[in-house]
N, C-alpha and C positions, 0 to 999 in steps of 0.2 A: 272869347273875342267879344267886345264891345256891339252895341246897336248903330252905336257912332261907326266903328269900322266894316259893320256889315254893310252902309251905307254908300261905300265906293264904289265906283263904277266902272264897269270891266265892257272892253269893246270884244269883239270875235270878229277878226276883219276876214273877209273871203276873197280872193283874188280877182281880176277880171278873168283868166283862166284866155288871155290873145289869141291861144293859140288854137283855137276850136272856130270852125265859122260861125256856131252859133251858141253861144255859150250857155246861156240858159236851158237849155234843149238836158242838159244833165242837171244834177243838184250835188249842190253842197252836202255833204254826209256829218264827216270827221269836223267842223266847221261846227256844225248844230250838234254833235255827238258831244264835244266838250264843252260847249256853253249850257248843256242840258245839266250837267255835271256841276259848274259852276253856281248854278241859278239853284240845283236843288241844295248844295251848299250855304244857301240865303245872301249872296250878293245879287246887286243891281245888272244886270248883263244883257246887251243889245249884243246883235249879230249885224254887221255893215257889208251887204252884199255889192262886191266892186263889176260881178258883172254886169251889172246894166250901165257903169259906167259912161256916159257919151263921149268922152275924148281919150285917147291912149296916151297922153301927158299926166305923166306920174302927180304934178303939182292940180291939176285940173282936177284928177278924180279924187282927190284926197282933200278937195274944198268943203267938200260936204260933212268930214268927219269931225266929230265933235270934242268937245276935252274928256277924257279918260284917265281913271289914276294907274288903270292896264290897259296893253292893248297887245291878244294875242294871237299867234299865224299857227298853222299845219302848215308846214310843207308838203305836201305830197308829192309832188313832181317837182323834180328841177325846174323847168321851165316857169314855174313859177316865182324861184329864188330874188333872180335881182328885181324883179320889180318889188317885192314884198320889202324884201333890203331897201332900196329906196323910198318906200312908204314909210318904213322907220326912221331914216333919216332927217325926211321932211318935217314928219310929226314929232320928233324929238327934237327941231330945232324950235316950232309951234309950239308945243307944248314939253318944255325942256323937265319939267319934274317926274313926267310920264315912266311909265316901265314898259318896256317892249321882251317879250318870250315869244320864243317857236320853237316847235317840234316838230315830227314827221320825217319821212324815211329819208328826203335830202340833208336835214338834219342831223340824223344820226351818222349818215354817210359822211358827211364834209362838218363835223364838228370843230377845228379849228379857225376855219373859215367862215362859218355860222356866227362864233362869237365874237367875233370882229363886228360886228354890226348888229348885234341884240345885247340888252342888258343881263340877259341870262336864255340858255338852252335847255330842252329836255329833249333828253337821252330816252328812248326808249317810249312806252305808251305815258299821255299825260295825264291820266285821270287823278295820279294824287298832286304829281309834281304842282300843275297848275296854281292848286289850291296851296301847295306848300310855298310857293312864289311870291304867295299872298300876303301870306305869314311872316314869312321871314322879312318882306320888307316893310310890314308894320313894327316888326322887332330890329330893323336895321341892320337885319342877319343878312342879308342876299346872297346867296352863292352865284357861281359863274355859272356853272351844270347841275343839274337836276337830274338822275337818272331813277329809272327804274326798271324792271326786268319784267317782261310780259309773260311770263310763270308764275311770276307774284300776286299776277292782275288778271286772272281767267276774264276771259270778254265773255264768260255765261254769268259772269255776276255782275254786271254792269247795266246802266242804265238806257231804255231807247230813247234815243234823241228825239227829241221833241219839235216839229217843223213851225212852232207858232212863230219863232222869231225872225220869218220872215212874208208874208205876204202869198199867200196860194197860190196867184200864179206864177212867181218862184219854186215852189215845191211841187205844183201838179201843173202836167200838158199833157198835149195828145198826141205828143210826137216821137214818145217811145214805145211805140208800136203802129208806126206808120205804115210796116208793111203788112199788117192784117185788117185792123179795124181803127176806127175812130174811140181809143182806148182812153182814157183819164188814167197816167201812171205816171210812177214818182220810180225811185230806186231808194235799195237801202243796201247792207251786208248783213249776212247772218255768218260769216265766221271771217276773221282778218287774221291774215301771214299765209304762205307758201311752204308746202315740203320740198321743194325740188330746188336745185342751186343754179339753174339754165346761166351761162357765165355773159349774159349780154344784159341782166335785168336784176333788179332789185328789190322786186315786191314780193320779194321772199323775207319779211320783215314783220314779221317774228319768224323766223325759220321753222316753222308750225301751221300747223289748222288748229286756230282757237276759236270755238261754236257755241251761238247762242243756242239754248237749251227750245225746244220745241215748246214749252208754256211760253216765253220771249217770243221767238216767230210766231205765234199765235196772235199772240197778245201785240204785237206790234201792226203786225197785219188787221187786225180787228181796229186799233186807232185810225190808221190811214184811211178803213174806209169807212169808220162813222165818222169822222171830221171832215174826210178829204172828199170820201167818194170815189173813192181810187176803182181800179176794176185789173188793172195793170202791173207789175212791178218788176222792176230789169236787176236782176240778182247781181249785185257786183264782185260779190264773192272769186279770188282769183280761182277758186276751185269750187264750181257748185255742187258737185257730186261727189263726193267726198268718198277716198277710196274705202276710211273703214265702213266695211256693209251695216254696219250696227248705225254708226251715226246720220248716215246717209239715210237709212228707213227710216228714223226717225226725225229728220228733216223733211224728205218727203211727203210724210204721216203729216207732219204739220201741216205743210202747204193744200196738201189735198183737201184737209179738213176745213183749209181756210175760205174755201171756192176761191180762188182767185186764178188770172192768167199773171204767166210770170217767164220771163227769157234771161237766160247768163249765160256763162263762160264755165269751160270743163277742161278734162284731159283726152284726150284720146284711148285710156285706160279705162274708162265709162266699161261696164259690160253691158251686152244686152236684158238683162233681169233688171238693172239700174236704169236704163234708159224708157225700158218700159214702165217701170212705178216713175220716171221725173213724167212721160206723159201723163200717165193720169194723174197727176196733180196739178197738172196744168200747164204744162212747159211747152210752149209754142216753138221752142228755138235755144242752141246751143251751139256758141261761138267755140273753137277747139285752136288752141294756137300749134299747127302746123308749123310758121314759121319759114322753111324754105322747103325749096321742091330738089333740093339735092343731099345728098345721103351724106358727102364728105363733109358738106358744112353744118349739119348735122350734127357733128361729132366733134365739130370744132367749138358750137355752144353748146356742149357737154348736153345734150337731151340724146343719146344714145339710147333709152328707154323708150325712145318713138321710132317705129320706121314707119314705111309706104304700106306696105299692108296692113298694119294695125289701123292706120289712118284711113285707108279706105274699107276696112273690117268695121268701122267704128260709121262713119258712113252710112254703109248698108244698111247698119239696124239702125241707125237713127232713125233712117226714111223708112221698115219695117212697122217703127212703132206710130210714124207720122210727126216725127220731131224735122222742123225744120234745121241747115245747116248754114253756119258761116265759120267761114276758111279766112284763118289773120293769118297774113303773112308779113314779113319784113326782107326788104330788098336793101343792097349793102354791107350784108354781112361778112364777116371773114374771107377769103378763102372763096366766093362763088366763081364756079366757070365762067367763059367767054359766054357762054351759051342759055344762061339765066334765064332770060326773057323767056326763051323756047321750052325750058323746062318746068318753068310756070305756068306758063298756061297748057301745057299739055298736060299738065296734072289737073291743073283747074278742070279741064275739059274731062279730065278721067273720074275725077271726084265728083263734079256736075253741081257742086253744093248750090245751093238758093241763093247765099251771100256774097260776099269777099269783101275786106277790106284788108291793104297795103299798107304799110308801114314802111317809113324810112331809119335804118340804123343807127342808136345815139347808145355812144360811148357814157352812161351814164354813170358819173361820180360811184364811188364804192361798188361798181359791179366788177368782176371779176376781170371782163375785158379793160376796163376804164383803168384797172388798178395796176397791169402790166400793158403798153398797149403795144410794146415792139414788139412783145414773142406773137400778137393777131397781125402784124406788120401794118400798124400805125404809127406815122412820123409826126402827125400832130393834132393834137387838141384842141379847139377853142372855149374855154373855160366863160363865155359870157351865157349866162344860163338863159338868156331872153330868146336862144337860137335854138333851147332843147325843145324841140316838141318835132312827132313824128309822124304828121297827119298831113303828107306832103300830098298837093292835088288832088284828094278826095272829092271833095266839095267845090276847089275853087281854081283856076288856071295861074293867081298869085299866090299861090298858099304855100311858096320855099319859107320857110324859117327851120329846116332843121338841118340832117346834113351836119353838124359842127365838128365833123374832122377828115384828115386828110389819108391817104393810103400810100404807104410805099407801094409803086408799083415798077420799080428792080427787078430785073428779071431772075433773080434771086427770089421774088416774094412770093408771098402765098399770096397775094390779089395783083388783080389786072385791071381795074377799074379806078379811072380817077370820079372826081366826086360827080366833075358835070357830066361823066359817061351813067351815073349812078343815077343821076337828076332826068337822064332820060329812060333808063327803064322802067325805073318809077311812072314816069309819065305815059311809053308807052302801055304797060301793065294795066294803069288807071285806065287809059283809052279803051284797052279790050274788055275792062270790066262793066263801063259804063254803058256800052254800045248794049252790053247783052242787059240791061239793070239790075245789077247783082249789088248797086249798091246805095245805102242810106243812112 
């Protein structure tokens, strides 16, 4: 390739991300993970963070972006979908020669629907795809799909993304660890995809744990805090404790060596030998998705690998080794009794965790539920992706945007609950969380 062609200029747009009260409050990952990729390739490549956005008009916040000969998304979450779709629209009627690609796990999910509105897709992880996008339309090759298979693509041989391409106080605050200390922390992943098939979710995408090698956590950790000053870091990883004991020591290894404090997300399958090395290397806190407080429903999102005593087994030693706790749960699911509310929080109260946060149930594109939804006895969908997000009332007394479907409730069905009955236990739930401050 040409000096001339290495010269084009490639955007990395980041969504405004609506659906959070505070958006910035997380970082962009996968966003700066493939423009990292890009740039070390030797194109020209800016990263255009939409959240700081000031107006929720698609045409407003997309004033600021500039001519590009690429301009490309992650999807990560649906709720992101139609607005990014209409940022292409607009800027491909602005700048009609442009190329527009996305990837990411709504992407791969709703690939026919995706290409209606993109110049081309990638299927799968884009570390090469991107750059092949690149190629082929200097050679007037373009395909429609770009795939690649994340067995091909170990993410221990990959690059750490790099946070220059956007501004510091973009990449670090103090407000991911609000409920300890006055913390300087960012997030990152040290392994992407999921082993488990939970039939309500999709960030089982690579159907795997694929893990950076502990020289990478090292090494990535060591950047963050001779550049950033970090002190913090919120592990995004769907599985921080990784059940095989071999990988998981040596993750740990890493972290401990790294001095740092650091808080994520696990299973309920954690043992206490595991729980004790994630404290001493620093682990303040361990999010567990519980999910619901009833056994049949349970078994309707296929986690029959979890029950009530495991989850309050798991508990016990958290707080043994001094690990704090938060309980995800999600309300609307399948199948919940009349009696929800009360079986909620009398768990909450029996678990006692430190945290809580609620979620409201979303029929997400390619999950399992989404894929069949009358055998969960749903009648209907609303397919506009600006409604998916599932952070109902947390934060805010307007914060409805999610909710996007409806339930047979037939005395025939397996649910009893219409959506606004759904909208209020939600709300009560939040009410009894807040009151006691389990939440942040």
């Amino acid at each position: 390739m040409s000096i001339q062609n290495k010269q084009l200029k490639v955007l990395v747009i980041v969504p405004s991300w609506h659906y959070y009260a505070d958006p910035v409050k997380h970082q962009p990952f996968w966003e700066l993970y493939y423009a990292t990729h890009l740039r070390e390739a030797g194109y020209e490549v800016e990263v255009v963070d939409l959240r700081i956005a000031e107006s929720d008009s698609f045409e407003d916040m997309t004033k600021s972006i500039v001519e590009a000969d690429f301009y490309f998304y992650w999807i990560f979450k649906t709720g992101d979908a139609l607005e990014i779709y209409s940022i292409v629209k607009i800027l491909k009627k602005r700048f009609p020669k442009s190329i527009h690609a996305a990837g990411g796990t709504h992407v791969d999910k709703t690939p026919e629907d995706a290409k209606k509105h993109l110049d081309a897709i990638v299927i799968g992880p884009g570390e090469k795809s991107f750059l092949n996008i690149i190629e082929d339309t200097l050679k007037n090759n373009l395909s429609e799909v770009y795939a690649s298979n994340y067995s091909e693509i170990p993410f221990s041989e990959t690059l750490i993304p790099q946070r220059d391409f956007l501004p510091k106080e973009l990449v670090v605050n103090n407000k991911l660890f609000t409920g300890y200390a006055d913390v300087p922390g960012t997030l990152t992943y040290f392994s992407r995809g999921c082993i488990y098939r939970c039939s309500y979710c999709t960030y089982n995408v690579p159907n795997a744990l694929q893990v950076r090698t502990p020289r990478q956590i090292k090494d990535e950790i060591s950047y963050l805090k001779d550049r950033y000053a970090i002190k913090g870091i919120l592990v995004k990883d769907e599985v921080a404790i990784n059940p095989n004991k071999k990988i998981c020591t040596e993750t740990l290894n890493a972290l401990q060596e790294s001095d740092i404090i650091w808080r994520g997300q696990t299973t309920t399958l954690a043992t206490l030998d595991q729980l004790k090395h994630a404290a001493d290397s620093g682990c303040l806190e361990l999010a567990i998705g519980v999910e619901t407080a009833d056994e049949n429903v349970m078994k309707i999102i296929d986690k029959t690998w979890q029950d009530q005593k495991q989850i309050l087994d798991f508990a016990e030693n958290a707080r043994k080794v001094g690990i704090k706790i938060k309980v995800c749960l999600i309300l609307g699911l399948p199948g919940e009794p009349r009696d929800i509310v009360k079986k909620t929080i009398n768990l909450l109260e029996e678990l006692n965790p430190n945290f809580a946060s609620v979620s409201g149930f979303l029929p997400v594109p390619g999950s399992p539920i989404a894929n069949n939804p009358k055998k969960f006895g749903i009648k209907k969908i609303d397919n506009n992706w600006h409604k998916y997000s599932h952070l109902l009332f947390r934060f805010a007394d307007n914060e409805e945007v999610g909710l996007p479907f409806e339930y047979d409730t037939s005395e025939n069905s397996i649910n009893v609950f219409s959506r606004q009955e759904i909208i209020e236990n939600i709300i009560e739930v939040q009410k009894w969380l807040k009151d006691r401050e389990m939440v942040y």
